[in-house]
N, C-alpha and C positions, 0 to 999 in steps of 0.2 A: 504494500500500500504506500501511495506516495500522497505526502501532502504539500498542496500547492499555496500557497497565503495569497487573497486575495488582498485589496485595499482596506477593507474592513471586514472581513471575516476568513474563513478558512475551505477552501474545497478539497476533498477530498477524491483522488482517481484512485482505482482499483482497477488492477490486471490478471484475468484468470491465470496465467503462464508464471507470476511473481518476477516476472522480466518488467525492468523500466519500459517505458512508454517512449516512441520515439522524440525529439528534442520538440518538432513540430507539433506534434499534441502537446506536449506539456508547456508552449508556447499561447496555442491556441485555447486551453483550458486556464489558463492566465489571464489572458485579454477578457474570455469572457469573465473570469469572476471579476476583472474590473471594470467591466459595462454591468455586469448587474449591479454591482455595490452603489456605479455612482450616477447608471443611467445612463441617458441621452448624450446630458454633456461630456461624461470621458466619451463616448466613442464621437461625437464631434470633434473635440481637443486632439484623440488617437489619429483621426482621419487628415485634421490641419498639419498634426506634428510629421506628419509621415509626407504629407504634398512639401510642407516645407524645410526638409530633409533632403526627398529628391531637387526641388529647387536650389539649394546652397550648393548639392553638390553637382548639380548642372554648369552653375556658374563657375566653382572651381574649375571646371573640367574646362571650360568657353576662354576661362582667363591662362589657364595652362598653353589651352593651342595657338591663342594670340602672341602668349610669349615674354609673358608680364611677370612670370615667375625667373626673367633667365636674369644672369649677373647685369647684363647691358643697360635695362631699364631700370634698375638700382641703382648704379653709376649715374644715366642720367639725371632721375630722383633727386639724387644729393648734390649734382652740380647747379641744378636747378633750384633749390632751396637756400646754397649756399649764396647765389647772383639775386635771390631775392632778399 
């Protein structure tokens, strides 16, 4: 028997086999105890945190292939700061 903690209370999974439960259900049995515990708004809050997640890391990924991560434009940066 595995116990999962929700937000405010405790769910319980059981597996006939006495083998853990793969990582994905014990994920999935997570999420839900914390949409029951706290409703609507976690899984609104869950749904924003996860669009704005992939978001951040879109842009990383946009500002890597422009190029903004390389030495060049850091040198620029600071000669640029330093003439201002």
């Amino acid at each position: 028997m595995i116990l999962l903690q929700a937000l405010s209370g405790i769910s319980v999974v059981s597996t006939d086999s006495g083998m853990a439960p793969d990582s994905a259900m014990s994920i999935a049995s997570a999420v839900n105890g914390w949409i029951k515990a706290g409703g609507s708004i976690v899984a609104v809050l869950l749904v924003l945190s996860v669009f704005l997640l992939t978001l951040v890391l879109l842009k990383l990924w946009q500002f890597q292939c422009a190029g903004l991560f390389s030495v060049h434009h850091h040198r620029l940066s600071c000669d640029a700061l330093v003439l201002w």
